[in-house]
C-alpha positions as a Markdown table, in Angstrom:
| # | Residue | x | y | z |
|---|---|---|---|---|
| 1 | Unk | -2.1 | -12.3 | 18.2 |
| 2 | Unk | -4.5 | -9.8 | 20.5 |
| 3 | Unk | -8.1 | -9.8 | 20.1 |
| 4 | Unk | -9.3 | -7.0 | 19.2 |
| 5 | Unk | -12.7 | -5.6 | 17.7 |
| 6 | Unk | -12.6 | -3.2 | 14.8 |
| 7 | Unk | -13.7 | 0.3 | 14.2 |
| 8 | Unk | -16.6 | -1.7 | 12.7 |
| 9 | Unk | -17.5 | -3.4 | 15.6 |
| 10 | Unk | -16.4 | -6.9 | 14.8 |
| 11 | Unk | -14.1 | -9.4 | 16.4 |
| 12 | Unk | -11.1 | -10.0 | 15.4 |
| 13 | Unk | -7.1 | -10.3 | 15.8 |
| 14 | Unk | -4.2 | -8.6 | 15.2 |
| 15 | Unk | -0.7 | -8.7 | 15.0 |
| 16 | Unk | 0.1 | -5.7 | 16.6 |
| 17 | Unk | -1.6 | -3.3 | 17.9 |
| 18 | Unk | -1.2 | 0.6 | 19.1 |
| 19 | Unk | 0.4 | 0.2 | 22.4 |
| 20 | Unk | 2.7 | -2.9 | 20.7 |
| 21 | Unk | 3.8 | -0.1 | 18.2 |
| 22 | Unk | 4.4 | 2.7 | 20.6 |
| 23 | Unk | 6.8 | 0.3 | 22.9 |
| 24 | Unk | 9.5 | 0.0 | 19.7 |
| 25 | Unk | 10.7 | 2.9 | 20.8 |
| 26 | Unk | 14.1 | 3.2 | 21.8 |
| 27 | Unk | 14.5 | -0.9 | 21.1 |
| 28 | Unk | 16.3 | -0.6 | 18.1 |
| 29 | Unk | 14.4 | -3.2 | 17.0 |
| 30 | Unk | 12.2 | -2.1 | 13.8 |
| 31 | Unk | 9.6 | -3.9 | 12.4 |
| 32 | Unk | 9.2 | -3.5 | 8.5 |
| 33 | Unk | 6.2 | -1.9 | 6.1 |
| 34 | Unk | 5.6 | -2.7 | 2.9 |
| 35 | Unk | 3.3 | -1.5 | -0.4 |
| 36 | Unk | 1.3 | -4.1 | -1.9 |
| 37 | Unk | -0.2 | -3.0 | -5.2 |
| 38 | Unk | -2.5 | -6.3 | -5.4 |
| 39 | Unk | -4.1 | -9.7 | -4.0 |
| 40 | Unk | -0.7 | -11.6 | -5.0 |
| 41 | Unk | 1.7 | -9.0 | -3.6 |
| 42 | Unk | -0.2 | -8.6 | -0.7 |
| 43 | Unk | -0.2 | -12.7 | -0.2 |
| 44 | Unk | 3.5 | -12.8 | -0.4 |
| 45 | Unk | 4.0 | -9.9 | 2.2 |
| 46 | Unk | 1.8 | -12.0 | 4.4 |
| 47 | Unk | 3.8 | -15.3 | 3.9 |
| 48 | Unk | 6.8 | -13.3 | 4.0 |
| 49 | Unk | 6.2 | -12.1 | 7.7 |
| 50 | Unk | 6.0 | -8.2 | 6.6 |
| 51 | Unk | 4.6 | -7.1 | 9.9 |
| 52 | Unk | 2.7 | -3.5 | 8.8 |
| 53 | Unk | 1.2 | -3.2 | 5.4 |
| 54 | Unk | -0.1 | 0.3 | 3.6 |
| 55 | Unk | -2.4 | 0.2 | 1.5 |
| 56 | Unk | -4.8 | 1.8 | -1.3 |
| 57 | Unk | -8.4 | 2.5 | 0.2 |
| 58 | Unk | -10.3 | 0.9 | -2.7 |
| 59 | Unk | -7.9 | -2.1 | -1.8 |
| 60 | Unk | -8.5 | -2.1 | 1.7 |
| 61 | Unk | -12.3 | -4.4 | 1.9 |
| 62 | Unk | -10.4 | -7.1 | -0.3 |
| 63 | Unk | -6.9 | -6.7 | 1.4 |
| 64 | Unk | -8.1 | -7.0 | 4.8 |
| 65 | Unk | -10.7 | -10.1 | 4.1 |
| 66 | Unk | -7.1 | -11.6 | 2.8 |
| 67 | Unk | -4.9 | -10.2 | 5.2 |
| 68 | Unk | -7.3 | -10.5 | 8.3 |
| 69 | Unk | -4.8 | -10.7 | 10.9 |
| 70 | Unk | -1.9 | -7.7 | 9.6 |
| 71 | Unk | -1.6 | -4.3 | 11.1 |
| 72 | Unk | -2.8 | -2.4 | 8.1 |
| 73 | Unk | -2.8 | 1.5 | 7.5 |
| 74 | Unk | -4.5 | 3.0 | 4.1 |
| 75 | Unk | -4.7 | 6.8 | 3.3 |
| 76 | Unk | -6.1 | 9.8 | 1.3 |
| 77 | Unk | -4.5 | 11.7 | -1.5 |
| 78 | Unk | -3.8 | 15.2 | -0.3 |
| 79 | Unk | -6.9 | 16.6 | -2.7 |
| 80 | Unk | -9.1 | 13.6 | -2.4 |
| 81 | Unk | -11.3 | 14.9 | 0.0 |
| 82 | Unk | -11.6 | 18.6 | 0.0 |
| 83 | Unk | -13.3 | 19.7 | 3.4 |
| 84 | Unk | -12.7 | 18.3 | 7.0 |
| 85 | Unk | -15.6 | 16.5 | 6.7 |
| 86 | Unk | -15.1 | 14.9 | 3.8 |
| 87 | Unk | -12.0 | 13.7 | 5.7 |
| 88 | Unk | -13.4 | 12.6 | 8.5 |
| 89 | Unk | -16.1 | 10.7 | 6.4 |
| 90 | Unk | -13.2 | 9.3 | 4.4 |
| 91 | Unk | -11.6 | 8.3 | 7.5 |
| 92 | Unk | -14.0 | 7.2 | 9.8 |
| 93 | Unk | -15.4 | 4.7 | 6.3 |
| 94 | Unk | -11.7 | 3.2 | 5.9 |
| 95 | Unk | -11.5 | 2.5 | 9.9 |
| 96 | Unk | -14.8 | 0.6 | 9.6 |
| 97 | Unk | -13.2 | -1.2 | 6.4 |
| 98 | Unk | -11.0 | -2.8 | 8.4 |
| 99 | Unk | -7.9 | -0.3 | 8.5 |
| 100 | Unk | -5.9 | 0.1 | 11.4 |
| 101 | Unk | -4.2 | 3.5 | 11.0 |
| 102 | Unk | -5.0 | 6.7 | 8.3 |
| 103 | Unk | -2.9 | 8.6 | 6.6 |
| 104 | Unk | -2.8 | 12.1 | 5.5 |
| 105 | Unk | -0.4 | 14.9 | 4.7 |
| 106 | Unk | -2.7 | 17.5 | 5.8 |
| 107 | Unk | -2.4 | 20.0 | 8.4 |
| 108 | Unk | -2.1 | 19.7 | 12.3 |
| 109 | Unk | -5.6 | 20.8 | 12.5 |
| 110 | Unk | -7.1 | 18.2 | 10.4 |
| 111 | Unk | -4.8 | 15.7 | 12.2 |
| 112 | Unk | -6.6 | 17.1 | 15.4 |
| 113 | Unk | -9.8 | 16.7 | 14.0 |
| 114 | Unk | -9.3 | 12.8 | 13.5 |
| 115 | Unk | -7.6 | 12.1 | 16.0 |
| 116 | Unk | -10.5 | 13.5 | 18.6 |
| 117 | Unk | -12.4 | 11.2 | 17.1 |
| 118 | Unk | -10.5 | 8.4 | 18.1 |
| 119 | Unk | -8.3 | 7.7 | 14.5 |
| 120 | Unk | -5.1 | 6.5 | 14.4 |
| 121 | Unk | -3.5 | 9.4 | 12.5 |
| 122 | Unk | 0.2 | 8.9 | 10.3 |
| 123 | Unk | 1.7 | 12.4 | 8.6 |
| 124 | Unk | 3.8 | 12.8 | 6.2 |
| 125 | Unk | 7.5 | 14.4 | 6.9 |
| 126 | Unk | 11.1 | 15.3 | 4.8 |
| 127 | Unk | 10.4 | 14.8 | 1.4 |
| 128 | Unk | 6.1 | 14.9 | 0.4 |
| 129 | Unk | 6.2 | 14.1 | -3.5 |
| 130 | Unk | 3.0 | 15.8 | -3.8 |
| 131 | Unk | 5.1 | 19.2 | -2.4 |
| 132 | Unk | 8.3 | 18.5 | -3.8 |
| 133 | Unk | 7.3 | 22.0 | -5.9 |
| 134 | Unk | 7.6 | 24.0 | -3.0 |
| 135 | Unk | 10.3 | 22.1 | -1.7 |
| 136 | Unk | 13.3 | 22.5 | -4.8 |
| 137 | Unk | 12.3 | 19.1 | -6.1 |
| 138 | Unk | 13.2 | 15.7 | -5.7 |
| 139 | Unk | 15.8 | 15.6 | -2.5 |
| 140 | Unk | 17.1 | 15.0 | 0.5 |
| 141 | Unk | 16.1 | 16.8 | 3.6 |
| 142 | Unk | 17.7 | 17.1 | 6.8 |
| 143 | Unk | 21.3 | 17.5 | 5.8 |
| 144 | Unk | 21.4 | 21.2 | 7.5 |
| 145 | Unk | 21.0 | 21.7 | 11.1 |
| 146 | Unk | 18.6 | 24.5 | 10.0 |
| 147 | Unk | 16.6 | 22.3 | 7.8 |
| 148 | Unk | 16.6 | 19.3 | 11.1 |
| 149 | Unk | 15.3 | 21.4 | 13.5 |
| 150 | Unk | 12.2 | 22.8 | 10.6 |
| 151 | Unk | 11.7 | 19.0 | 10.1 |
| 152 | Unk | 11.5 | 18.7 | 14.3 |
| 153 | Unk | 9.1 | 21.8 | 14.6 |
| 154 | Unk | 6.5 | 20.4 | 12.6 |
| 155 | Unk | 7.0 | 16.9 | 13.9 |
| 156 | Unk | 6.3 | 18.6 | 17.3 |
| 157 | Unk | 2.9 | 20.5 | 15.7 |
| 158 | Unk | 2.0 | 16.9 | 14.5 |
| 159 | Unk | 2.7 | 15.3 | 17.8 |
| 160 | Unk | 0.8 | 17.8 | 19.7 |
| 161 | Unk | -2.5 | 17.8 | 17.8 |
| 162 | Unk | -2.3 | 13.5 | 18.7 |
| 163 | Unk | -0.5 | 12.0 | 15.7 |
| 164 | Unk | 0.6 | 8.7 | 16.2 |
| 165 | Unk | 2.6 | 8.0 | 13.3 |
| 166 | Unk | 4.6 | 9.6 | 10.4 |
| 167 | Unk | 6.9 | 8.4 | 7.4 |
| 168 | Unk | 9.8 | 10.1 | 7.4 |
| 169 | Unk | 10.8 | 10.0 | 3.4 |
| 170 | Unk | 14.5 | 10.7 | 2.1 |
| 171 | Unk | 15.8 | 12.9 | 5.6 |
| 172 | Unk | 19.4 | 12.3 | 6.8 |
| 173 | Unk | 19.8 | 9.4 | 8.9 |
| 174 | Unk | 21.4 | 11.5 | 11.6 |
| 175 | Unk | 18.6 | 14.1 | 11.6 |
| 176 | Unk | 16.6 | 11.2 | 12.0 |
| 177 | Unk | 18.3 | 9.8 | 14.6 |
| 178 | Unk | 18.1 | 12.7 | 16.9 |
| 179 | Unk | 14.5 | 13.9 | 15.8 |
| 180 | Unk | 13.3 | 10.0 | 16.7 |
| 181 | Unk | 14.5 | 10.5 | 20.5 |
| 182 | Unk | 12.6 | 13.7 | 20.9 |
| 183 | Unk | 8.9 | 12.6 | 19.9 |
| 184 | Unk | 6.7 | 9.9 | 20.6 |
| 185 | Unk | 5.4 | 9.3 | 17.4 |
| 186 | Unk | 6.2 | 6.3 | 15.3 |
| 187 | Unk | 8.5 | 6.9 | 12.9 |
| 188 | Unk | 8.5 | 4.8 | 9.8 |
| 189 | Unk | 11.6 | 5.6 | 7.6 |
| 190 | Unk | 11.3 | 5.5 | 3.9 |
| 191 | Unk | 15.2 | 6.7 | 2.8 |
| 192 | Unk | 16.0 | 7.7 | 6.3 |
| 193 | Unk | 18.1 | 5.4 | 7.2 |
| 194 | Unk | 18.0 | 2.8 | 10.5 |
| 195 | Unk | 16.9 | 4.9 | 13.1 |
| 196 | Unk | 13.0 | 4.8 | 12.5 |
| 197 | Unk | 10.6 | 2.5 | 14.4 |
| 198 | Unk | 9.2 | 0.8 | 11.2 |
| 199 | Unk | 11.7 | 0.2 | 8.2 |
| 200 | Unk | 9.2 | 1.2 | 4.5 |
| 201 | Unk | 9.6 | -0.2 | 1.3 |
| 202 | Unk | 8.1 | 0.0 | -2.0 |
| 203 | Unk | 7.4 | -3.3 | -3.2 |
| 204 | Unk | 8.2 | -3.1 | -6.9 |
| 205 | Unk | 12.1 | -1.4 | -5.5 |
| 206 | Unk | 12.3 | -4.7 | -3.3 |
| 207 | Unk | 12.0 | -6.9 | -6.1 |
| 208 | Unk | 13.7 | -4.8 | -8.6 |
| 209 | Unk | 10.9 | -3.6 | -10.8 |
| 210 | Unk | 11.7 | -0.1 | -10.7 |
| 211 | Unk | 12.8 | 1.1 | -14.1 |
| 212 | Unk | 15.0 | 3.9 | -12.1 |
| 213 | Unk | 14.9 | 3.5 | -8.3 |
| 214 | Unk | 15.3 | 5.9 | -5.9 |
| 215 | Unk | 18.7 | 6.1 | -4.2 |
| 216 | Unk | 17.4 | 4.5 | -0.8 |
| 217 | Unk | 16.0 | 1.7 | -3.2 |
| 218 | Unk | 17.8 | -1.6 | -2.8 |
| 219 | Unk | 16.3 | -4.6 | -5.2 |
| 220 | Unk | 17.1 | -7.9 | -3.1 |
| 221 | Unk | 15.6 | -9.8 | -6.0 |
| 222 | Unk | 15.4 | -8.6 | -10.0 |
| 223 | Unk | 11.8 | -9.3 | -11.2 |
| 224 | Unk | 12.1 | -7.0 | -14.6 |
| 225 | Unk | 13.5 | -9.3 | -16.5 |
| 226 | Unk | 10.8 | -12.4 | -15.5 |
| 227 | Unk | 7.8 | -9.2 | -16.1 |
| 228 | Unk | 9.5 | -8.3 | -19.7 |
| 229 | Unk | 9.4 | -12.3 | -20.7 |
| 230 | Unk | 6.2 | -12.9 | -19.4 |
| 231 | Unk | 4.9 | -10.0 | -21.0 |
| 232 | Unk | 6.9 | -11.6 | -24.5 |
| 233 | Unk | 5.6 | -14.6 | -24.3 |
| 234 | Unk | 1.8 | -13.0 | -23.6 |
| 235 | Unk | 2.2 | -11.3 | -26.6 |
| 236 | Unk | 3.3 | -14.2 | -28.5 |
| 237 | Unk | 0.5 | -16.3 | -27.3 |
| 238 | Unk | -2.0 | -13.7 | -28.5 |
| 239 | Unk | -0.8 | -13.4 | -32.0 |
| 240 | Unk | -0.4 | -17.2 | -32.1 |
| 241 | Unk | -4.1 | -16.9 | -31.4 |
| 242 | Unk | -5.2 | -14.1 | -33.8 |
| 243 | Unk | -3.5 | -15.7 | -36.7 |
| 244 | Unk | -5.3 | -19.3 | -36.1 |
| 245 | Unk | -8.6 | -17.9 | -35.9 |
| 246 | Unk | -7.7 | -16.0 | -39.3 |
| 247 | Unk | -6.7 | -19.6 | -40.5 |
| 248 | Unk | -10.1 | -21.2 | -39.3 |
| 249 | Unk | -8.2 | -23.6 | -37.4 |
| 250 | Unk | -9.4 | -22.2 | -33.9 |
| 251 | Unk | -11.1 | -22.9 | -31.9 |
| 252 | Unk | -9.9 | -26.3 | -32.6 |
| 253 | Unk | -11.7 | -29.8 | -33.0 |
| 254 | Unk | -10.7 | -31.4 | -29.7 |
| 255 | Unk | -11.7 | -28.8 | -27.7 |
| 256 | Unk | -15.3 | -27.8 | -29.4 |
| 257 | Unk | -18.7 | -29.6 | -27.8 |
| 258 | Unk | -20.9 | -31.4 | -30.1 |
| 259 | Unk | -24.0 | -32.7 | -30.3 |
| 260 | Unk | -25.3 | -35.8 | -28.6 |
| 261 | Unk | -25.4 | -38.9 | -32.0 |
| 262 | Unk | -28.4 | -38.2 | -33.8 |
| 263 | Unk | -30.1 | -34.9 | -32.5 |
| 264 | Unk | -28.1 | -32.7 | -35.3 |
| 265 | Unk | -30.6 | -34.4 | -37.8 |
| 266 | Unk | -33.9 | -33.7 | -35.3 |
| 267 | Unk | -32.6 | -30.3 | -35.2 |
| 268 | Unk | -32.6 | -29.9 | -38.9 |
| 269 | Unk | -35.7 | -31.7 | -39.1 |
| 270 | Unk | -37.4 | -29.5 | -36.3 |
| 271 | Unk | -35.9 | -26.5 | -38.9 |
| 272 | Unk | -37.2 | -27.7 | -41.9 |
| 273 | Unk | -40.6 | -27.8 | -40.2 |
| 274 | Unk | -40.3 | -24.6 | -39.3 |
| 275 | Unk | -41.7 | -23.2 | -42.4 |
């Protein structure tokens, strides 16, 4: 663990910090990320030894009072904050929250804005859901030599306005590969294969709760099945409990608090009186 202080100005420690990321390079050695969607996913990443964690920013106050010690990276939705200073606001509140790293998919020039003022910046590269319109869809990117060396040119425009990061989603492992050698930014691979610095998951594809999962998805568990009976059995209980309060047998006798012996009758007494 280092010690650190936060963005916020309080002590702390950390698993990892900047400089530990940036020396993965070249060690073929990567650490892992995962998604936590809430405080019991997040706990079991944590026992589990998941090194780096993304996650949402009105998760991140509660995540990181659980989680005090885990690298930690949150981000904004590409239209969630409309101007560069809404961005910067937005980024400069989730660093004093407790995150370690922000992410956006916006342009070099906002990525030089934050990263001026000291922010840990990740980007976005290959496949951007939220741009999937302009890029044919849903696919791989990378598999051309063409398409590589598009994917390297904005890396490079990233990398020179100061990012320090970047998921690299769906690209072809050897595109990634040879793109990772040729830039110092941490590359996290999300369906790019075993040539990125950090390895990203989606949680609910890990443990097989993914209705249909991507390609680069692999379930090491299968959690569907335990979510559809639990959600069975919820169901069950809740009709069990509609139809014996139609019955007027619940709340039941053993469970109901009554009065001490003999103050029903003062009460009634104290009632009758009342008039």
């Amino acid at each position: 663990m280092k010690n650190i202080y936060t963005y916020g100005r309080k002590p702390a420690q950390r698993n990892l910090t900047i400089p530990d990321l940036q020396a993965l390079k070249g060690t073929n050695s990567p650490l892992t990320m995962c998604f936590p969607g809430n405080a019991s996913e997040l706990d079991a990443c944590v026992e589990a030894g998941i090194e780096t964690l993304t996650v949402l920013d009105s998760d991140l106050v509660e995540f990181r009072e659980r989680a005090p010690t885990t690298f930690m990276a949150t981000s904004m939705a590409w239209s969630q904050n409309k101007t560069k200073d809404d961005i910067l606001r937005h980024a400069m509140t989730c660093m004093e929250k407790g995150a370690d790293m922000y992410l956006t998919n916006r342009s070099p020039e906002v990525v030089e804005m934050l990263a001026n003022e000291q922010v840990p910046v990740q980007v976005h590269l290959g496949l951007v859901p939220s741009f999937s319109i302009k890029g044919g869809g849903l696919r791989a990117y990378g598999r051309t030599a063409d398409e590589a060396m598009e994917i390297y040119r904005t890396m490079k425009d990233y990398e020179t306005a100061g990012a320090l990061a970047a998921e690299v989603e769906c690209v072809a492992e050897e595109c990634m590969r040879h793109l990772n050698m040729q830039t110092s930014i941490i590359t996290i691979s999300l369906g790019s294969g075993r040539a990125g610095d950090i390895t990203f998951q989606f949680m609910s594809d890990l443990c097989g709760e993914t209705e249909n999962p991507p390609k680069h998805a692999h379930a090491f568990r299968n959690l569907k099945p335990l979510h559809d009976q639990i959600y069975r059995e919820r169901v069950a209980a809740l009709r069990e409990f509609r139809q014996a309060s139609a019955r007027g047998e619940f709340p039941f006798a053993s469970q109901n608090v009554h009065m001490r012996p003999g103050e029903e009758e003062k009460l009634l007494d104290a009632l009758a009186n009342l008039s």
